[in-house]
N, CA, C and O of each residue as an XYZ file, in Angstrom:
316
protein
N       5.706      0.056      2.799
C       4.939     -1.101      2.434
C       3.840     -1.310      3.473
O       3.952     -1.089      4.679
N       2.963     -1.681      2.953
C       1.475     -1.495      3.369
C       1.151     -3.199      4.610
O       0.631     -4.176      4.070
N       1.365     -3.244      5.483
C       0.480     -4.769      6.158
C      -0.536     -5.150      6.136
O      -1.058     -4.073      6.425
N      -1.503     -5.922      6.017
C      -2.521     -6.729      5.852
C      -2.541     -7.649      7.046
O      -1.662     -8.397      7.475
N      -3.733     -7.413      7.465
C      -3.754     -8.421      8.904
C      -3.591    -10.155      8.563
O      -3.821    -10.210      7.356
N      -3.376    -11.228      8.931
C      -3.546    -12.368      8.877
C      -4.722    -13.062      8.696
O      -5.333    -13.468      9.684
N      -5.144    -13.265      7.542
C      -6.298    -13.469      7.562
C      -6.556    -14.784      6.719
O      -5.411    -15.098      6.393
N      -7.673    -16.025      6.014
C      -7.915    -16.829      5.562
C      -7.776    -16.720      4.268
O      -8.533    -15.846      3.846
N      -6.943    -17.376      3.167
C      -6.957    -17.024      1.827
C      -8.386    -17.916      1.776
O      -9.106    -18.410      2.643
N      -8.432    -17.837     -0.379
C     -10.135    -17.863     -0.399
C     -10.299    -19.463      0.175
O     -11.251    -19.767      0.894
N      -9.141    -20.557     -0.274
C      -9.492    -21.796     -0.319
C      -9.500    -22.353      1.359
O     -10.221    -23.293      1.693
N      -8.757    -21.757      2.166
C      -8.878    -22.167      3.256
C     -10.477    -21.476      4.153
O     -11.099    -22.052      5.046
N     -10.686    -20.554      3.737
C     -12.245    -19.567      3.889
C     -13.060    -20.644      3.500
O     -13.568    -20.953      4.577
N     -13.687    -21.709      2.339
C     -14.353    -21.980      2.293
C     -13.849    -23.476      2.352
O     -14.556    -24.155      1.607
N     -12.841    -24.251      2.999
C     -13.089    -25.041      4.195
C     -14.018    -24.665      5.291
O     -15.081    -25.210      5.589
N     -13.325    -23.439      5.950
C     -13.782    -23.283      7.221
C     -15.752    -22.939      7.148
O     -16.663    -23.178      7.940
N     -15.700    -22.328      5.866
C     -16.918    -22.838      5.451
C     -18.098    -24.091      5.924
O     -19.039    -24.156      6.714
N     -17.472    -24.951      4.997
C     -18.099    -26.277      5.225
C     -17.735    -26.996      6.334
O     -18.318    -28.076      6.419
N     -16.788    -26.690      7.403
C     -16.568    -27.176      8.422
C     -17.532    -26.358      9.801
O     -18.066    -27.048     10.669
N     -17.590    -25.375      9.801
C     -18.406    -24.628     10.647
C     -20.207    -24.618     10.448
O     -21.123    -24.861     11.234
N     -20.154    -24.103      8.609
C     -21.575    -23.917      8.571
C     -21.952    -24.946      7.618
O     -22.501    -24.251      6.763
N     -22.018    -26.104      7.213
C     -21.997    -27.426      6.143
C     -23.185    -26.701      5.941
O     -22.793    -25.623      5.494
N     -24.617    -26.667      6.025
C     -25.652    -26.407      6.005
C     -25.651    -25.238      4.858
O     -26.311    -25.330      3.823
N     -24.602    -23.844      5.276
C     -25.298    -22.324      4.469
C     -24.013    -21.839      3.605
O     -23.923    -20.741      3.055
N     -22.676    -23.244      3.583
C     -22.117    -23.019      2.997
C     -21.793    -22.644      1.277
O     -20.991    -21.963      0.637
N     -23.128    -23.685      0.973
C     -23.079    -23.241     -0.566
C     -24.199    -21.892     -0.779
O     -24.508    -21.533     -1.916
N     -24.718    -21.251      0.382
C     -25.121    -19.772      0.042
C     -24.436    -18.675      0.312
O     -24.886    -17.542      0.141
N     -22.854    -19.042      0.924
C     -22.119    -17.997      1.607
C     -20.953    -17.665      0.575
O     -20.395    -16.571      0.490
N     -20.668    -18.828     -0.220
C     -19.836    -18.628     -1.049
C     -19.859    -17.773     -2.259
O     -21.086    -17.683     -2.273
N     -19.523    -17.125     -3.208
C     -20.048    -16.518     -4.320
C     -18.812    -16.749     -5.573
O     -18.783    -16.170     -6.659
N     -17.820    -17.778     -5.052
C     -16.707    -18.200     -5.906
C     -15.585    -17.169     -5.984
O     -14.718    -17.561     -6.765
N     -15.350    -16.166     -5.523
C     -14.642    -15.176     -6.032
C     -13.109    -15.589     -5.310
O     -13.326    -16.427     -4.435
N     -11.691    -15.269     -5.406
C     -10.792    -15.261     -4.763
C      -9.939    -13.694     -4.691
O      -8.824    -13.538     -5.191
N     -10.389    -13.054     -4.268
C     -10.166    -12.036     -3.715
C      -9.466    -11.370     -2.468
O     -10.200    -11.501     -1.488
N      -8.262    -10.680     -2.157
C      -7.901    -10.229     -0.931
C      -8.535     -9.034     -0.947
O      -8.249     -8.029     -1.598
N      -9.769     -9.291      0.125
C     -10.704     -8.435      0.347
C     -10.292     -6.814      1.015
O     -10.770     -5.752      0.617
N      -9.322     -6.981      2.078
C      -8.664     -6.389      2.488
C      -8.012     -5.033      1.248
O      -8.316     -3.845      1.137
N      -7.270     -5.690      0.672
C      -6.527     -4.815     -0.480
C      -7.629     -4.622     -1.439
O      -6.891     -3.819     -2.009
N      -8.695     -4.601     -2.151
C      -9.664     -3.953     -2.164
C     -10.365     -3.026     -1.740
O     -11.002     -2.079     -2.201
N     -10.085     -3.566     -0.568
C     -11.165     -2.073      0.008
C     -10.506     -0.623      0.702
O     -10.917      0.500      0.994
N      -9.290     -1.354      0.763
C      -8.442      0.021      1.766
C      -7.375      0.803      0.654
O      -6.780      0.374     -0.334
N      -7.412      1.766      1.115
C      -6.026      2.414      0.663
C      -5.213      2.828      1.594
O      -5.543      2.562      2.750
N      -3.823      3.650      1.348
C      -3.069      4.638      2.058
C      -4.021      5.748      2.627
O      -4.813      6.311      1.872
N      -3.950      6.032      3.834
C      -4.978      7.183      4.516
C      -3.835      8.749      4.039
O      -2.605      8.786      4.098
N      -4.414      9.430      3.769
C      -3.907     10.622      3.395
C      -4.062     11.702      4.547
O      -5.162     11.948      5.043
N      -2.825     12.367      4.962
C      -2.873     13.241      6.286
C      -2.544     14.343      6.220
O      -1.335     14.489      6.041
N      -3.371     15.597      6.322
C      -2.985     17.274      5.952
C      -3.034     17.430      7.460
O      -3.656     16.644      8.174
N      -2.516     18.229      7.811
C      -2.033     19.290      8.917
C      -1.560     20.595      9.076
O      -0.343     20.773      9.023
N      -2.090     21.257      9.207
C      -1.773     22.899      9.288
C      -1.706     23.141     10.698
O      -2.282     22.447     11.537
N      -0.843     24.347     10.990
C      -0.796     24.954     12.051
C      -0.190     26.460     12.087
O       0.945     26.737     11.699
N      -0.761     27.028     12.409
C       0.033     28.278     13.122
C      -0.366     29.270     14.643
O      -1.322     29.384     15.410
N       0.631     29.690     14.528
C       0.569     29.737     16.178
C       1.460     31.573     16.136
O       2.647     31.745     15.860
N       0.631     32.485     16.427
C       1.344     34.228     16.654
C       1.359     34.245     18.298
O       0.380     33.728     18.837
N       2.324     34.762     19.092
C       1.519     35.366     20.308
C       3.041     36.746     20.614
O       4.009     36.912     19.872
N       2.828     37.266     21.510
C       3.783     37.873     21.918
C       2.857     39.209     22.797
O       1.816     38.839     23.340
N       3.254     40.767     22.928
C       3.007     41.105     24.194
C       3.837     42.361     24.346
O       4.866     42.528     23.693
N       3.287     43.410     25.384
C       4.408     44.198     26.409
C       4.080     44.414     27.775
O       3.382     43.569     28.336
N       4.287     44.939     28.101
C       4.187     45.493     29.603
C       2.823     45.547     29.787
O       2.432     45.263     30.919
N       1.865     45.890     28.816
C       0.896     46.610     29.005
C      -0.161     45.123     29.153
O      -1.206     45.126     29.803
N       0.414     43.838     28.356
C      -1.050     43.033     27.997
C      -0.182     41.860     27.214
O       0.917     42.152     26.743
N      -0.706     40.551     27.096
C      -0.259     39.653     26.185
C      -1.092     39.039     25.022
O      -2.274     39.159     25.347
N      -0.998     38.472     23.883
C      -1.991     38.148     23.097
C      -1.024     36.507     22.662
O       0.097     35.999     22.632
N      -2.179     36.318     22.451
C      -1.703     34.395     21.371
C      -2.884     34.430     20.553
O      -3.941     34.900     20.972
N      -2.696     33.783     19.001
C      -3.608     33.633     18.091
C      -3.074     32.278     17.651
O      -1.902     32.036     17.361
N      -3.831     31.652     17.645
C      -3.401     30.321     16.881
C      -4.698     29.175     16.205
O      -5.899     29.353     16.001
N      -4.029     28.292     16.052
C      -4.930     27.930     14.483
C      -5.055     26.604     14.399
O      -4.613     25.999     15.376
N      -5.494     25.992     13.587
C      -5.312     24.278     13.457
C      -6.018     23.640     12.060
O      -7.206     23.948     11.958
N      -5.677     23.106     11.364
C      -6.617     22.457     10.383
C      -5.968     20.916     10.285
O      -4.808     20.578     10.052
N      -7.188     20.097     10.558
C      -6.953     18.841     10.065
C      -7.831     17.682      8.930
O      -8.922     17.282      9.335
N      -7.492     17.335      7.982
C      -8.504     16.571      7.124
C      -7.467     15.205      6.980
O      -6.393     15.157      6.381
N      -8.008     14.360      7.568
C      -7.729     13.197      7.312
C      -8.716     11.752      6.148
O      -9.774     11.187      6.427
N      -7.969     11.595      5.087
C      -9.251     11.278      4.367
C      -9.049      9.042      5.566
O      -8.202      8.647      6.366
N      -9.862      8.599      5.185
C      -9.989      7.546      5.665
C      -9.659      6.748      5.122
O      -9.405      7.008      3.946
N      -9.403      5.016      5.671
C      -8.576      4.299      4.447
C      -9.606      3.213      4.195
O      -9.013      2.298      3.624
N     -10.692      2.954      4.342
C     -11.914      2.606      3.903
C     -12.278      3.277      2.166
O     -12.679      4.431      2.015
N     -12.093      2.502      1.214
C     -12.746      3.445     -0.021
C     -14.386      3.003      0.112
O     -14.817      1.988      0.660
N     -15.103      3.994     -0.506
C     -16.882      3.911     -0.576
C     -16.897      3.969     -1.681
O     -16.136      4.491     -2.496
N     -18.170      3.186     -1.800
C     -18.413      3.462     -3.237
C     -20.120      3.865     -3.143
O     -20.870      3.439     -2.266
N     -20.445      4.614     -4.056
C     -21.145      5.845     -4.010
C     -22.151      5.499     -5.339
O     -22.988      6.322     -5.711
């Protein structure tokens, strides 16, 4: 299960509205009640690869190894 930081639902947001900015409050508002948060984010998705050869004799040693990472972000864009 996913957390969401603590944040202002819509009706207490546009108190703090008219208590902070009385003046630009009716241009800041746009009516919507939205958890902005859960909108915009998702689950971040995490690939990881690895491999790793090494070994050797008397003569010399070798290591080959590898890495891939794509992490998609939990920001969605819209495009």
């Amino acid at each position: 299960m996913r957390e969401y930081p603590d944040v202002l639902d819509a009706a207490r947001f546009r108190e703090a509205l008219k208590y902070y900015t009385p003046s630009e409050a009716a241009n800041a508002d746009f009516g919507s009640d939205v958890n902005a948060f859960k909108e915009i984010t998702r689950t971040a998705v995490t690939q990881n690869y690895y491999a790793d050869v090494s070994g050797g004799t008397q003569h010399g040693k070798y290591r080959l190894s590898g890495g891939y990472l794509n992490q998609n972000g939990s920001l969605l864009a819209r495009n």
